[in-house]
N, C-alpha and C positions, 0 to 999 in steps of 0.2 A: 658081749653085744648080741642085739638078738637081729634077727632078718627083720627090716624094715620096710615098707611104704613112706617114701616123701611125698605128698604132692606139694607143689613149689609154684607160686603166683608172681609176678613182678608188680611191686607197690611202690606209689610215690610216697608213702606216708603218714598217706590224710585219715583222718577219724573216719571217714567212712570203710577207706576200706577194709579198716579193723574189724568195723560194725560185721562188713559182708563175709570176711573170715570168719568171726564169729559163728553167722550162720550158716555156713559151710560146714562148718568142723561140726557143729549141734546137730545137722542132718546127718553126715556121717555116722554120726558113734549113735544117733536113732536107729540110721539101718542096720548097721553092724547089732547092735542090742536084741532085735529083732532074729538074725540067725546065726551069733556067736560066729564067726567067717574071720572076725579081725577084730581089737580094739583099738580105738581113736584113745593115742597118749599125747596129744596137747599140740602146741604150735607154737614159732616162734617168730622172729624179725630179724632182719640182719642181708646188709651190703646190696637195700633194695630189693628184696625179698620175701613175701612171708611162707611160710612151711605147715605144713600139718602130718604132724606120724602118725604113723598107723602099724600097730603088731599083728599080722596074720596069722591065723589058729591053721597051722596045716600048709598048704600051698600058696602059692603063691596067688594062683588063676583066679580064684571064687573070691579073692580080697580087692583084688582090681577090679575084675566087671564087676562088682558092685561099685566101687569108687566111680567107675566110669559113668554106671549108671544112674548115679547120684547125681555128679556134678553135669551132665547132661540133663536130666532134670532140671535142675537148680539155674542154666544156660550160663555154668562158669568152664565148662570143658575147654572150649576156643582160649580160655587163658592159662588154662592148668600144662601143665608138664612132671608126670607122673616117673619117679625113679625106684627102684628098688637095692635096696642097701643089701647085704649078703651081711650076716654073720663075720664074712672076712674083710669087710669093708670092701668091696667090691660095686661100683655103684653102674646100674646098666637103665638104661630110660627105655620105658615101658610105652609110654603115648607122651606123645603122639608116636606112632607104629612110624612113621617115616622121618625123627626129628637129626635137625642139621645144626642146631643152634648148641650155645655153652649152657649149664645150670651151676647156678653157686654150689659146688661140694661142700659138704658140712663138717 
């Protein structure tokens, strides 16, 4: 297993928000293509949910502020909840920098 990036959305299900994933994930793996920092490996659905991975080239740091900096852009930040998966399966939540709440484990 390799070091991962989740960012994790809470969905009712509806066609749109697929659409909005979509375009999520398409700007990600734009920026990332742009400075090689991480690749965008796809997304999925699941127990109200949707996911987008992301492989980090190197650290961890320079793959999230971009992430961050994307979906701050994009004004999907306020609903993302960003985890990082370890190699060991170790899962630690990155942003929100203060969170309280559960994320679906994968």
């Amino acid at each position: 297993m390799k070091d991962t990036i989740i960012i994790q959305f809470k969905t009712t299900g509806a066609v749109e928000e697929f659409d909005w994933l979509i375009k999520i994930e398409d700007a990600l793996s734009q920026g990332f293509a742009q400075n090689g920092k991480a690749v965008v490996d796809g997304h999925d659905f699941g127990s109200g949910n949707m996911n987008i991975f992301i492989f980090p080239n190197g650290g961890w740091s320079a793959a999230i502020d971009i992430a961050l900096a994307c979906l701050r852009r994009l004004g999907a930040l306020d609903r993302a909840v960003i985890i990082k998966r370890s190699k060991t399966e170790r899962y630690t939540v990155a942003w929100p920098t203060q969170f309280t709440g559960e994320f679906e484990r994968l």
